[in-house]
C-alpha positions in Angstrom: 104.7 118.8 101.9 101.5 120.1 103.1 101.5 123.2 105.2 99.8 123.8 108.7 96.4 126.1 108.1 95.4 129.0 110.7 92.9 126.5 112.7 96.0 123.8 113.4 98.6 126.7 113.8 95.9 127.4 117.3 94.8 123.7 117.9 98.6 122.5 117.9 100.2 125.8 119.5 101.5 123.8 123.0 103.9 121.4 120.7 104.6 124.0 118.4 106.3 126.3 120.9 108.3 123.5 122.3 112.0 124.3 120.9 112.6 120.8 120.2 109.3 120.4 118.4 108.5 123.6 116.7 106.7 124.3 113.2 109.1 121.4 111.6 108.0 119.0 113.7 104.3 119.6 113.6 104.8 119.4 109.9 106.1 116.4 109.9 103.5 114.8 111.6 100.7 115.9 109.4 102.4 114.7 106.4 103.0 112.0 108.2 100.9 107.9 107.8 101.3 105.3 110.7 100.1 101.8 110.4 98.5 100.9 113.9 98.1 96.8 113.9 95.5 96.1 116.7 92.6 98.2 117.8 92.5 97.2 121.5 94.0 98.5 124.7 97.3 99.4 123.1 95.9 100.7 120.1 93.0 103.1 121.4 95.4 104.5 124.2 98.4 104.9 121.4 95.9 106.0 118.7 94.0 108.8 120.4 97.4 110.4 121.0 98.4 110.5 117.9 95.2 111.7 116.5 95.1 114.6 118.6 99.0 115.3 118.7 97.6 115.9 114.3 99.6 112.8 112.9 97.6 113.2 109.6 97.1 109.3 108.8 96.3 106.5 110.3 95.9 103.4 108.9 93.9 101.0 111.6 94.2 97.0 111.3 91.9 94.6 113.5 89.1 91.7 112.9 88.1 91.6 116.1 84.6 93.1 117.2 83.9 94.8 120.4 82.7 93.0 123.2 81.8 93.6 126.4 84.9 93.0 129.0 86.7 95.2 126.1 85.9 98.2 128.1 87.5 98.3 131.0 90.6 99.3 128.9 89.8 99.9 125.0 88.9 103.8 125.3 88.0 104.6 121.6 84.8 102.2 122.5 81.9 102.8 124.1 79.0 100.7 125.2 77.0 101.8 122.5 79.5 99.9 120.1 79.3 96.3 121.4 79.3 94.3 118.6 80.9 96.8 116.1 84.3 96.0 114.1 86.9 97.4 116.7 88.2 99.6 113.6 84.7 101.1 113.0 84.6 102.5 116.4 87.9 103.4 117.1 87.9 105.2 113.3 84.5 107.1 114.8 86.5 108.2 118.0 89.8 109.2 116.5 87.7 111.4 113.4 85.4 113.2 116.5 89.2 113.8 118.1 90.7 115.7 115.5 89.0 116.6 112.2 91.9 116.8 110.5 92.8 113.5 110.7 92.3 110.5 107.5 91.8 107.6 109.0 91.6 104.3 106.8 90.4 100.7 108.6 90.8 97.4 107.4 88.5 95.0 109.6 90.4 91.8 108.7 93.0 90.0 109.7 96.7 91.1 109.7 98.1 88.4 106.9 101.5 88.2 105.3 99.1 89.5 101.8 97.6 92.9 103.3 101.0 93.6 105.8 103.0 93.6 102.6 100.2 95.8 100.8 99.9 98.3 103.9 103.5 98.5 105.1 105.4 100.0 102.1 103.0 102.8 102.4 103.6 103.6 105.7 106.4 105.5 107.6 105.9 103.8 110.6 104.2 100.9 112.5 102.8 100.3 115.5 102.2 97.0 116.9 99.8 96.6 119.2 98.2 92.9 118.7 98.2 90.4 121.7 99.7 87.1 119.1 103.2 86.4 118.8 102.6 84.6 115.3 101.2 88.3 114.1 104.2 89.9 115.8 106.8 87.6 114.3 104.8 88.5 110.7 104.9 92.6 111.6 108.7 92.3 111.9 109.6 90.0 109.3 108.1 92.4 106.8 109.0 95.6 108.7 112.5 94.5 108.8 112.4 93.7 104.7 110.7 97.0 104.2 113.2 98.8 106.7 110.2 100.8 107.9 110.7 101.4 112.0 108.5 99.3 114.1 107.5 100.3 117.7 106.3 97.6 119.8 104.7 97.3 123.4 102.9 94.3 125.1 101.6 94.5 128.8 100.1 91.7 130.9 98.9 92.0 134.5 100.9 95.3 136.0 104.2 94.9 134.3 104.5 96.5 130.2 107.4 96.4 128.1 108.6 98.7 125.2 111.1 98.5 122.0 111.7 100.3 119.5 113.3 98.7 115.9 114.8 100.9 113.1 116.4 97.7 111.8 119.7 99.4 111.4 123.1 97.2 110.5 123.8 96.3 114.2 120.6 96.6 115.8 118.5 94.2 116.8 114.6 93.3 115.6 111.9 91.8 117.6 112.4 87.8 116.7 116.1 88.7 118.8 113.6 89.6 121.2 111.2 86.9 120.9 113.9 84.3 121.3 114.8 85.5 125.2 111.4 85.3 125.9 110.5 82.0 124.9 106.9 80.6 123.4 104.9 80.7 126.1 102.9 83.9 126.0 100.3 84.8 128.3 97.1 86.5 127.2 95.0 89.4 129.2 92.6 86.7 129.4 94.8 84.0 131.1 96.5 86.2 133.2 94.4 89.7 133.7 95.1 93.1 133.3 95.4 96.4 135.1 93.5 99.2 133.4 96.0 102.4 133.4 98.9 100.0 132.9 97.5 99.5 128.9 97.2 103.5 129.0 100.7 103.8 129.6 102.3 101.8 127.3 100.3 102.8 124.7 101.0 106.7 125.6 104.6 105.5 125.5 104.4 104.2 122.0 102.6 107.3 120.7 105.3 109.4 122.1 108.0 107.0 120.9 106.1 107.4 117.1 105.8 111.3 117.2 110.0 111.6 118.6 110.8 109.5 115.6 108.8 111.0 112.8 109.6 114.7 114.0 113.1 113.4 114.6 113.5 114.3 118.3 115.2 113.1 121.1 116.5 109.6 121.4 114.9 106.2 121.3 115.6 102.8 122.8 116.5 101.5 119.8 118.0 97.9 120.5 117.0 98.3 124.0 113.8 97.0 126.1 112.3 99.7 128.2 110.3 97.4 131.3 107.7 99.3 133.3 106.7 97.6 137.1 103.5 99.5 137.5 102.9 97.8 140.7 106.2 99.2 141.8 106.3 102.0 139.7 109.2 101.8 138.0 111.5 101.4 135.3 114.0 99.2 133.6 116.2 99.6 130.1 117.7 96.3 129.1 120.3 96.3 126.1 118.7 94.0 123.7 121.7 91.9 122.0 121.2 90.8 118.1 121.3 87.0 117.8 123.9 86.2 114.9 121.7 83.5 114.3 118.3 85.4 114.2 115.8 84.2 111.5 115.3 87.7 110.6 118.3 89.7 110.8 120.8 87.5 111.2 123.9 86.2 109.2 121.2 84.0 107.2 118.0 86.1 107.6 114.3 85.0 106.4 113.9 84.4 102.5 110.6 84.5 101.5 
């Protein structure tokens, strides 16, 4: 396990004092590689908190490019990068952020082949695409790996947040899926409030660093809902469908 040098000992000295942080936990996040799925509003806002919190991989997923109404709420981009693989810039943002940090970008598409590739390598995923068919793909192969998976989405005011570890009785994110139904609304259709995307993406950031130092608890099988209009908050027990394609009786066989 690499070692923290004199530099990150001062750049990360407000977690390290924390007693339920301390040198372990610092440690363990820069020996640490995420997989972020999505360089958008989730992604930059969950991204630039990890970089500078000294996670020491990140491993960025996206084909999209940027485009203008982008920045209203995609913070690692900058007008300057309009037309630019969303990966490109948000690996140029999260590099000036912390120097320490290896960041690798794949400007593709998030198929079943590169997912199993990346996945395995990883300790932890973050999901933060805006297409169920991707999300259904992210936990399929998260739950076969058994590599945790923390995933948000957010849509007008209103996010939501769940964490899977994929343990015996917990649930995964198609038991989740199935609630909600196949209609899903896109930023696009439906809009988006700025700080709302900020929030959950914070959220999962934290969520990633608690679970790779090993601190604190997480909703695991549980859906955290955040009203931002109403500024509030929500945890909903998340049941595991016995009949779940995934991780049911009869899961998924490839």
């Amino acid at each position: 396990m690499a070692e923290l040098g004199d530099q990150e000992w001062l750049r990360y000295n407000r977690q390290i004092v924390l007693r339920q942080f301390d040198i372990d936990g610092q440690e363990a996040l820069k020996n640490a590689s995420v997989l972020m799925i999505g360089a958008g509003g989730l992604g930059c806002a969950a991204g630039q908190y990890l970089a500078v919190a000294g996670v020491g991989r990140l491993t960025l997923v996206d084909h999209d490019v940027v485009e203008l109404s982008n920045l209203q709420r995609q913070v690692l981009h900058q007008d300057a990068d309009l037309g630019r693989p969303k990966v490109d810039s948000a690996a140029d943002s999260l590099r000036a952020a912390n120097p320490y940090l290896e960041v690798t970008t794949h400007a593709v598409r998030a198929d079943e082949a590169l997912l199993r590739s990346l996945i395995p390598q990883h300790q932890l995923v973050l999901d933060g695409t805006d297409n169920l068919e991707t999300r259904q793909l992210v936990n399929r192969l998260c739950f076969e790996t058994k590599v945790p998976l923390i995933s948000a989405a957010v849509i007008r005011m209103e996010g939501q947040l769940s964490v899977f570890t994929y343990g015996e009785d917990e649930p995964c994110y198609a038991c989740l899926s199935r609630l909600m139904g196949g209609a899903v609304l896109s930023c696009v259709e439906a809009g988006v409030l700025a700080p709302m995307v900020g929030v959950m993406g914070a959220l999962q950031a934290l969520e990633a660093v608690k679970l790779l130092a090993g601190m604190g608890r997480s909703p695991r099988g549980k859906l955290l809902l955040v009203d931002g209009l109403q500024l509030g908050t929500r945890e909903l027990a998340l049941p595991k469908a016995p009949d779940c394609p995934v991780c049911g009786q009869s899961p998924y066989q490839p």
